[in-house]
VOVO-98629 format. One record per residue (C-alpha): residue in three letters; y, x, z. Coordinates in steps of 0.02 Angstrom, whole numbers, plus 50000, padded with zeros to 5 digits. Example, Ala and Ser with C-alpha at 12.3 -4.5 7.8 and 13.67 -1.06 7.14 Angstrom:
! VOVO-98629
ALA497755061550390
SER499475068450357
This chain:
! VOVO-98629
UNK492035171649344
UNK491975166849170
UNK492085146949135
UNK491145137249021
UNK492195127048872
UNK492435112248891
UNK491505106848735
UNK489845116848791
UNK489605107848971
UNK488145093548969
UNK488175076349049
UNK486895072549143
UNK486765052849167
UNK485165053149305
UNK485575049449476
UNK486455062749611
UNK486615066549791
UNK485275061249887
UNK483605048749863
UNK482745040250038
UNK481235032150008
UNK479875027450141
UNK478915043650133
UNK480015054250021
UNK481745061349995
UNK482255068949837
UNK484215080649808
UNK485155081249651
UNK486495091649617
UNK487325093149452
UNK487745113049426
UNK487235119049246
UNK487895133049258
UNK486935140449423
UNK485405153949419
UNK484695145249574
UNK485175130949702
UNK484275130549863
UNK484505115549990
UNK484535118550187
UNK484055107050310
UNK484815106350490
UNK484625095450641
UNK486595093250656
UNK488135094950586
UNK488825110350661
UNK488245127750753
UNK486405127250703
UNK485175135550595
UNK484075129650463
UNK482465121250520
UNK481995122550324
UNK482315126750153
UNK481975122849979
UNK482175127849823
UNK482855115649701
UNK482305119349510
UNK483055113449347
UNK482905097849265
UNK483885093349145
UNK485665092849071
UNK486295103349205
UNK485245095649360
UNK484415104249489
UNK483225093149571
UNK482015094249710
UNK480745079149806
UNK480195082849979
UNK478645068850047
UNK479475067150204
UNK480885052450254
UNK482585063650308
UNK483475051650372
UNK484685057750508
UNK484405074650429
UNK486125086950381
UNK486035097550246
UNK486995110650126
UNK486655119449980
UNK486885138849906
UNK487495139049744
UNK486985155849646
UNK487725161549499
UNK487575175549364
UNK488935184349431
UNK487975188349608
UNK489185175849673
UNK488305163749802
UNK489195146949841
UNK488995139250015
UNK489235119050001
UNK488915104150047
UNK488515087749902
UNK489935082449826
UNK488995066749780
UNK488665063349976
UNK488965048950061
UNK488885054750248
UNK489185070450329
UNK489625079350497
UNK491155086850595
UNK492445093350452
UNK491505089050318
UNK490255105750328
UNK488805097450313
UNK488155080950235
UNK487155070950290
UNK485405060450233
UNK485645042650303
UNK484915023850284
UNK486545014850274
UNK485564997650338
UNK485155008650494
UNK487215014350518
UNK487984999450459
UNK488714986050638
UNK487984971450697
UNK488074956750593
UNK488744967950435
UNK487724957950329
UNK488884944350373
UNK490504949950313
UNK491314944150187
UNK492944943250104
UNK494274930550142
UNK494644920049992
UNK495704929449853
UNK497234918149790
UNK498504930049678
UNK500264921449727
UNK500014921449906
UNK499784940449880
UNK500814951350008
UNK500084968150030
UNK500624977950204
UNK500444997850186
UNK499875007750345
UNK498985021150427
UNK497465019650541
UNK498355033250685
UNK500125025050660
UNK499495006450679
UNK498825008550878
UNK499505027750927
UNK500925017551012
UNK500235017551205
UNK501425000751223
UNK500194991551093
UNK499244986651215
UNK497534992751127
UNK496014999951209
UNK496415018851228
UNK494825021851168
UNK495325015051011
UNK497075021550987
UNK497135031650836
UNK495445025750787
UNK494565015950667
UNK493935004150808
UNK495775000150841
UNK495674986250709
UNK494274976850806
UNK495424975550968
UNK496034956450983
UNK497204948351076
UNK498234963251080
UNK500214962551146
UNK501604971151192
UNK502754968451345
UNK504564973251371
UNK506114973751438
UNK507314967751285
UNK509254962751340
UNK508544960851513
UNK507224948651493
UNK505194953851492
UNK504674948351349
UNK502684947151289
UNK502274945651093
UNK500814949551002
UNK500264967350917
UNK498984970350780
UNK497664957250744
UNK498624943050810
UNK500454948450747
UNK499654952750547
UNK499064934650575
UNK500424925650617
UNK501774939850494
UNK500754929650349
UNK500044946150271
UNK498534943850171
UNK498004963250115
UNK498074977450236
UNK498444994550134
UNK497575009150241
UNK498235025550197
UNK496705037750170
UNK495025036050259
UNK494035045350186
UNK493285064550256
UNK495255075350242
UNK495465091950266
UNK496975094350373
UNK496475088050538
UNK495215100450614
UNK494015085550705
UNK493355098350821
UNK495265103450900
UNK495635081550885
UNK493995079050977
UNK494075092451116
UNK495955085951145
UNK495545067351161
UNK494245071751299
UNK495515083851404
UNK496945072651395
UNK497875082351299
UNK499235081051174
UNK498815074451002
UNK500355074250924
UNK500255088850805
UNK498465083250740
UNK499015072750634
UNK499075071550430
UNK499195057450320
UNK497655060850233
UNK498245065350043
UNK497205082150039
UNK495285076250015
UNK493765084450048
UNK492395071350042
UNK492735055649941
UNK491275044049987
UNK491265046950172
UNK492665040950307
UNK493645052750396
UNK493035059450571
UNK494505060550663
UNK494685040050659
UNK492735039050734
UNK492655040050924
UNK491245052550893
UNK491395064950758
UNK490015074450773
UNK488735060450731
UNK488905053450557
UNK488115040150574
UNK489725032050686
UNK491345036750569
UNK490135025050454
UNK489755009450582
UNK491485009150653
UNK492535011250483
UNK491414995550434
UNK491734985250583
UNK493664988750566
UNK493424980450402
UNK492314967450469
UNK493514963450610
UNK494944961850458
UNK494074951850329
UNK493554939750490
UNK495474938050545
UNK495844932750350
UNK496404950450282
UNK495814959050129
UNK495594978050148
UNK496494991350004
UNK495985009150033
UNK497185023349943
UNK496235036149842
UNK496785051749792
UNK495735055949641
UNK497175064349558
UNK496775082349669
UNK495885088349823
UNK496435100849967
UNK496105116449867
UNK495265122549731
UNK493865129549823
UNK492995111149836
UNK491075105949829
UNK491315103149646
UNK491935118349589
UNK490785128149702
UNK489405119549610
UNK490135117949415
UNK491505132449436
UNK492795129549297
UNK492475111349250
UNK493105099049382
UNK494785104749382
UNK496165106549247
UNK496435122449179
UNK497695129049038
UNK497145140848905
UNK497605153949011
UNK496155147649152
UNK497755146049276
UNK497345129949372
UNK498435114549326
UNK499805106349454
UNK500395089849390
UNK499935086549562
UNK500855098449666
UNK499565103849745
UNK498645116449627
UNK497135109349561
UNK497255094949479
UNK495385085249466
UNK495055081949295
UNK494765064449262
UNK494585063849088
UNK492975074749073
UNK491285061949092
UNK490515069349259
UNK492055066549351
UNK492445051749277
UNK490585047149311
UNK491065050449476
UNK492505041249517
UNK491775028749453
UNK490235026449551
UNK491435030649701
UNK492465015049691
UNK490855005749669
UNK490235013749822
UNK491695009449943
UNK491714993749849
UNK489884988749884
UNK489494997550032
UNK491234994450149
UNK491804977350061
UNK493394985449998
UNK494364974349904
UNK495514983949823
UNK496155003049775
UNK497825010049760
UNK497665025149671
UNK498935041849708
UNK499875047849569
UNK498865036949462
UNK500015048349307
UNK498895060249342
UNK497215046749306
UNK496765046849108
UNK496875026749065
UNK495175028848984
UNK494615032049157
UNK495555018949258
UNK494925004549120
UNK492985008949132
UNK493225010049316
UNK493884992049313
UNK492654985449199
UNK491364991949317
UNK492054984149487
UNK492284967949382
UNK490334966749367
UNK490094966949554
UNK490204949249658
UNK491974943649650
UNK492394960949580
UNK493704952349493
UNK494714948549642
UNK494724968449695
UNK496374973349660
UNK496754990949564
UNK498704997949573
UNK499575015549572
UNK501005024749569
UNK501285027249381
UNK502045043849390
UNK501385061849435
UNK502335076949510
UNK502485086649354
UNK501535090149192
UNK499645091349197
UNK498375100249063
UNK497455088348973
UNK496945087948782
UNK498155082848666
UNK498265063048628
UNK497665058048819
UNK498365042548874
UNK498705045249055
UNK499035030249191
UNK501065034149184
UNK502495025649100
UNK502215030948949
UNK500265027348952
UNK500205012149090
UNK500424997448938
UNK498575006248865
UNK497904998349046
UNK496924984949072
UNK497834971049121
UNK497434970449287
UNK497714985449327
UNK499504986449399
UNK500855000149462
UNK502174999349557
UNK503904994149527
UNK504965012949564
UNK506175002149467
UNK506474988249589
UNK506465001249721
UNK507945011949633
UNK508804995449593
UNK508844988449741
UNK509475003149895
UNK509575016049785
UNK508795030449698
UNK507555036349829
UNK507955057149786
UNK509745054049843
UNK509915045250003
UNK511765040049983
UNK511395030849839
UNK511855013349842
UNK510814998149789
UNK511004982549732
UNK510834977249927
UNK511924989550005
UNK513474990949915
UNK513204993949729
UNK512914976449664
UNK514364976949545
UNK513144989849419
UNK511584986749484
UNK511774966249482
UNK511044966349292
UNK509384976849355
UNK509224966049512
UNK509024949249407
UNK507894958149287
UNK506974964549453
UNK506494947449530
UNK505784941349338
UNK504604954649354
UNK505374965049220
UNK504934955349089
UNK505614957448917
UNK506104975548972
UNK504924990448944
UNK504754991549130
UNK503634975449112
UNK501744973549113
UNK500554963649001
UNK500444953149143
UNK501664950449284
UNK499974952649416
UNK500434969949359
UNK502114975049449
UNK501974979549642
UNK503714975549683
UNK504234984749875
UNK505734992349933
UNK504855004450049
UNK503065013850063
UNK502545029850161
UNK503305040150044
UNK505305044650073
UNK506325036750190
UNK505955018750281
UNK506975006250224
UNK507935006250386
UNK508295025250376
UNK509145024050189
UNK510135010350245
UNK510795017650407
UNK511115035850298
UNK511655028550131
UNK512975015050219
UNK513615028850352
UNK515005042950313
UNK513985055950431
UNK512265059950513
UNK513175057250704
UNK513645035950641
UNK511635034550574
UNK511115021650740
UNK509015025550683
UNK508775015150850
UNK509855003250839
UNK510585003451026
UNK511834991650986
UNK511604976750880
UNK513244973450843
UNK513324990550768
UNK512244989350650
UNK512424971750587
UNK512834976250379
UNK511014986650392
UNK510194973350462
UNK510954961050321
UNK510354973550178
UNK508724972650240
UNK508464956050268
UNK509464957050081
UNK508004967050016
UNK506534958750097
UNK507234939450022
UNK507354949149835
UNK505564958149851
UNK504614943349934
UNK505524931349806
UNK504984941449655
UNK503974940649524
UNK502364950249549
UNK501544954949704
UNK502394959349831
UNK502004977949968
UNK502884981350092
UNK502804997550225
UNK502044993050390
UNK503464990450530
UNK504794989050388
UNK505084971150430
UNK505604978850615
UNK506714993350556
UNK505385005550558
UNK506075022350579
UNK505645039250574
UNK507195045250629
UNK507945049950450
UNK506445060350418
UNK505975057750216
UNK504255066550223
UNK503175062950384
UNK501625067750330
UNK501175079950469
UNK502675078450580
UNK501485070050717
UNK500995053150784
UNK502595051450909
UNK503535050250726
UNK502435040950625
UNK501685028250754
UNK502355008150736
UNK503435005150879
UNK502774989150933
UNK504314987651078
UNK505274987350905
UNK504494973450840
UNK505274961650995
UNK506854969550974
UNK506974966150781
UNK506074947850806
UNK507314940050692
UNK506994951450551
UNK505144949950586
UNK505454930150601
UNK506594933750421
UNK505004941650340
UNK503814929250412
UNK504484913750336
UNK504864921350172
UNK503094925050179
UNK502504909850209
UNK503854899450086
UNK503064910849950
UNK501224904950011
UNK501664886849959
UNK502464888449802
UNK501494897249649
UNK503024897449559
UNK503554912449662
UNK502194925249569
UNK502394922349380
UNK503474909249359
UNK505104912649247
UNK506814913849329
UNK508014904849244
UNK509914912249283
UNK511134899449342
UNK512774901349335
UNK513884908049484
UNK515834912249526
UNK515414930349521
UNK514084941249406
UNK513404951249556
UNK512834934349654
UNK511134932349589
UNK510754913949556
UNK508964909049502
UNK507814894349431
UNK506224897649486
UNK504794885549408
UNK505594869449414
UNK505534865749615
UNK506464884349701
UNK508044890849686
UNK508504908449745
UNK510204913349787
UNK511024930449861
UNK512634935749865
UNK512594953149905
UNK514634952449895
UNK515624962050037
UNK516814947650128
UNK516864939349963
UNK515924921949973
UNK515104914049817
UNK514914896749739
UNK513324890549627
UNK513224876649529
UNK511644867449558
UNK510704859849391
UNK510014841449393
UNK508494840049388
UNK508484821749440
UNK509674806649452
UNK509074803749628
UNK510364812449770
UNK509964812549957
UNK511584819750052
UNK510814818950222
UNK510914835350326
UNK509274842350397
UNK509954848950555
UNK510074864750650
UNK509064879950604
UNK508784890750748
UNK510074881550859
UNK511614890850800
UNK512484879650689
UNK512404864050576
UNK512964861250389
UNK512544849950233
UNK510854856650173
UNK510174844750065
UNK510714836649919
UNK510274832249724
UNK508454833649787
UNK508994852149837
UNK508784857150013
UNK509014874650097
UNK507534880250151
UNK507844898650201
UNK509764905250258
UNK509964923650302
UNK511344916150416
UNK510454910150540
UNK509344926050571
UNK511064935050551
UNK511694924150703
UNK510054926650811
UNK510384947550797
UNK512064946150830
UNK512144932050956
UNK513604924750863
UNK513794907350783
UNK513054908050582
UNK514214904150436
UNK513004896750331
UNK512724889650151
UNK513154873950110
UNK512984859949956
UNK514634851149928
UNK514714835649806
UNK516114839049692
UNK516754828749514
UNK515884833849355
UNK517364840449290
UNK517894852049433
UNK515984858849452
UNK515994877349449
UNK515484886549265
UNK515684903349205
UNK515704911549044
UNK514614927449048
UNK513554930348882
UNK512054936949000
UNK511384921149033
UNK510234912048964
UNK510244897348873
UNK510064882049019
UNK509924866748904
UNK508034876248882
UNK507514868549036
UNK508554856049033
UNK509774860549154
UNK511144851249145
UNK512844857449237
UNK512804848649402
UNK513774837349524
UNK513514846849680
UNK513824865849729
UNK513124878649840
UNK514414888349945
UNK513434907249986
UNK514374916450135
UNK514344936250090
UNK512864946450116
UNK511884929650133
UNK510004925250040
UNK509734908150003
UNK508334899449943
UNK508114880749910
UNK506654870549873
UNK506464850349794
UNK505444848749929
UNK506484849150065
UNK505174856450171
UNK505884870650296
UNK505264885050300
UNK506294893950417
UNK505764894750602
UNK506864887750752
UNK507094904350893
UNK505864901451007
């Protein structure tokens, strides 16, 4: 087939897809360069004929358009695409908003008919920037695990977010144990956004195989995908619906999972993938064949995306359409924010209309917008096109952020190699200049945004290995010493210090902070680095791992909610303070928070702690999680949060902790190291009193004195 130029394709700016009115229906479909378009109508999704068709005839600027005076709700359809050629195009409306079983067919629907009980209702949960912590997970992984204690008519499903009071029991160092599992443990982890990995219509699950399994009792394990290969933006994915056959449900329950969210405080982020779709062969190019993906002058299909057909933002009707799809998740399922795949692949023309446009909906400015500022390899576009990578990210909108591969690499390691050491797991004698520059946000590096908003600082996402899994590979000699499981505790005691190491640096950062679901429990995946269709028994949370890990979920949970009561945490600079060593990180934050880590190896650390104040207070707070007592507070300073103490609750052992010592001016600790700044700035003068760090040990310590850190229950 021949393809159109570029240059000689119209724009058409009516509206597309489908039109219900009380007595009338009317299809659009955008294909300009069709000979005829005729639209089918069918009573289901799936192993019927046509009850009727019609033919659709041109309009204008490319549109085919047809009005039929009856009301279609509930009514599936298609449409044959003809073209000059001979060549007839079965396919359903890209611009549809409903369809049925794998995607064949879409569907006409009233969405005030479909949408739950009480949808009218929802709303948001208030939006506050620096209480931000955004948890990344996927709608089978979250409840597959038959310990979760969820309906198992939900598991694996959509409705699995609406189950409350959910909790796991077990038998952990011989005592039965109950905690809580989804609603209730996101509520008390401190969480505020839940990132779902894709939910919209995917190609790689076959819903009628997922379906017929479910009802037999059968094994579901190998029908499972993360998502990344779409086939119908606008409309959820059937296999999380407990009936994918009707339409009408994927629709009602993916809203009353983010009903059920927003009412237990949590703000929803959905990951697109406008950046490609499953193939080629997609209900665009069936109807506009040549235009909606990248070509090069040969016609060979582009693939910056690594997956051969790169969707081509830059040119108006797909932009149109991305577009007007945000605003339709946006509007018509409350999202409240988008993380967009290989956003490098995303013109920034694009991305910056597309957040002017969610800005003019109702609190529009509190939906979030992020990517991944990178793509997998070089993509056709026209010369001069600024593109939503590194090079073309500072051309964003402001609030539009990325995230932070930076921080990542800086902190465990470069994610392609995983024996590469971090700043957190034995490298902190190179990487110690990075990790500073990591918690300020970047900034006054080229890695920094126009705004701090803009960094996503993590350690960990979907992609690569769990946190747990580089840190049990990269601090082990051979594949037979990697514990994934951690069957002894003892064991594995230096990987649980890096990652309570890299949770204190991520969650103390500038920016907002993500982190992948179950990584505060030492998610694993058993040193797998790319999971994305090695089954549910792989990918699903281990919720009997969350008891055994309870101090590092406890770990994560209080820096959570320290970060929740002071602003200074999100944009505030960090102001270096000296140390005995250049790899312990010592930091000003604001003028009321102080983080310290000394990521040494059996080396402890000293800090010298400003004044701020001529009043001192030497009197000790007390024990912290009944394992041992030191001096905590003094020149106003008190320890709020000590990795020793979650240390000594893993390991059952007594903590070494920090501790402030009062010491003579002249014998206070200072060191000469031309990376720091300049202290008399804030007035910092060198201090009376000093802040002994054990190795591997996070510190943070507030004016306040207010604890943060939980006793063991």
């Amino acid at each position: 087939m021949t393809y159109l130029p570029s240059a000689q394709w119209p724009t058409y700016e009516g509206s597309l897809g489908f039109s219900l009115n009380a007595k009338s229906t009317t299809f659009t479909l955008w294909a300009p360069t069709a000979t005829s378009v005729t639209l089918r109508l069918f009573e289901t999704g799936n192993n019927s004929e046509p009850i009727q068709s019609y033919e659709l005839k041109p309009h204008h600027d490319g549109a085919w358009r047809v009005n039929i005076r009856k009301r279609l709700d509930g009514t599936y359809y298609d449409y044959l695409v003809a073209f000059q050629d001979g060549t007839v195009n079965r396919t359903s409306d890209p611009w549809g908003i409903a369809s049925g079983i794998n995607g064949e067919r879409s569907l006409v629907i009233d969405e005030d008919r479909v949408a739950p009980a009480n949808w009218h209702k929802d709303k948001s949960p208030k939006f506050s920037a620096h209480s931000t912590v955004i948890w990344e997970t996927h709608v089978s992984d979250y409840s597959s695990d038959t310990n979760g204690g969820f309906n198992p008519d939900h598991r694996g499903r959509f409705l699995a977010f609406t189950d409350e009071h959910t909790c796991v029991t077990s038998e952990v160092d011989g005592k039965t144990l109950t905690s809580p599992t989804g609603l209730d443990y996101l509520k008390k982890l401190g969480i505020t956004h839940v990132q779902l990995m894709p939910i919209y219509d995917f190609c790689t699950v076959n819903e009628i195989n997922l379906d017929k399994a479910r009802k037999n009792g059968e094994n579901v394990d190998s029908l499972y995908n993360w998502g990344y290969d779409p086939d119908a933006y606008n409309v959820p994915e059937g296999a999380y619906s407990t009936d994918p056959y009707d339409g009408t449900v994927r629709i009602r329950e993916c809203k009353a999972m983010i009903s059920s969210l927003h009412a237990h405080g949590l703000r929803v982020v959905m990951d697109v993938v406008y950046n490609h779709m499953y193939h080629a062969d997609n209900a665009f190019e069936r109807t506009a064949p040549g235009y909606f993906c990248r070509r090069n002058e040969e016609s060979i299909l582009s693939n910056g995306s690594g997956c051969g057909n790169d969707m081509a933002s830059e040119r108006p009707m797909f932009r149109r359409f991305i577009i007007e799809s945000l605003l339709h998740w946006a509007r018509c399922y409350h999202i409240d924010g988008f993380r967009f795949d290989l956003m490098g692949l995303i013109d920034t023309e694009t991305l910056n209309q597309a957040r002017q446009a969610l800005d003019k909906l109702p609190d529009g400015k509190n939906i979030l917008m992020y990517g991944e500022p990178w793509s997998a390899g070089f993509t056709a576009v026209p010369e001069g096109t600024s593109m939503g990578d590194k090079l073309g990210r500072h051309n964003l909108d402001d609030r539009i952020g990325w995230f932070s591969d930076e921080t990542r690499d800086t902190l465990k390691g470069n994610v392609m190699d995983h024996h590469e050491h971090g700043y957190i797991n034995g490298n902190e004698f190179w990487t110690s200049d990075s990790a500073r520059q990591a918690l300020d946000g970047w900034r006054g590096t080229p890695s920094a945004g126009k705004k701090v908003g803009q960094i996503i600082q993590y350690i960990s996402a979907h992609d690569d290995l769990t946190l747990w899994d580089k840190l049990c590979i990269s601090l082990r000699e051979k594949p037979s010493d990697c514990d994934f499981y951690a069957k002894d505790a003892n064991s594995v005691a230096d990987l649980f210090t890096a990652n309570m190491l890299a949770a204190g640096m991520v969650l103390c950062s500038a920016g907002l902070p993500f982190m992948l679901s179950g990584e505060e429990f030492g998610r694993t995946k058993g040193g797998n680095d790319n999971t994305y269709k090695s089954g549910v028994n792989v990918n699903k949370l281990d919720w009997v791992r969350s008891q055994k890990f309870e101090p590092l979920v406890r770990w994560y949970k209080d820096l959570i909610s320290l970060r929740s009561k002071h602003k200074s945490f999100y944009d505030s600079k960090r102001v270096q303070i000296p140390a005995s060593n250049k790899t312990v990180l010592a930091s000003l934050i604001g003028d009321d928070v102080i983080v310290c880590v000394n990521p040494m190896y059996n080396s402890d650390a000293c800090v010298t702690l400003p004044e701020l104040s001529g009043n001192v207070d030497s009197k000790a707070s007390g024990k912290a999680s009944g394992k041992a007592s030191c001096k905590e507070s003094c020149n106003d300073w008190s320890i709020v949060l000590d990795s020793s103490f979650y240390f000594a609750d893993w390991t059952g052992k007594d903590a070494k902790c920090a501790n402030i010592e009062s010491c003579e001016r002249k014998d206070s600790h200072s060191v000469n190291d031309s990376r720091l700044e300049d202290l008399d700035s804030k007035n910092l003068n060198t201090g009376s009193h000093v802040l002994h760090i054990p190795s591997r040990t996070f510190v943070v310590l507030s004016k306040s004195g207010n604890a943060a850190q939980t006793p063991k229950k």
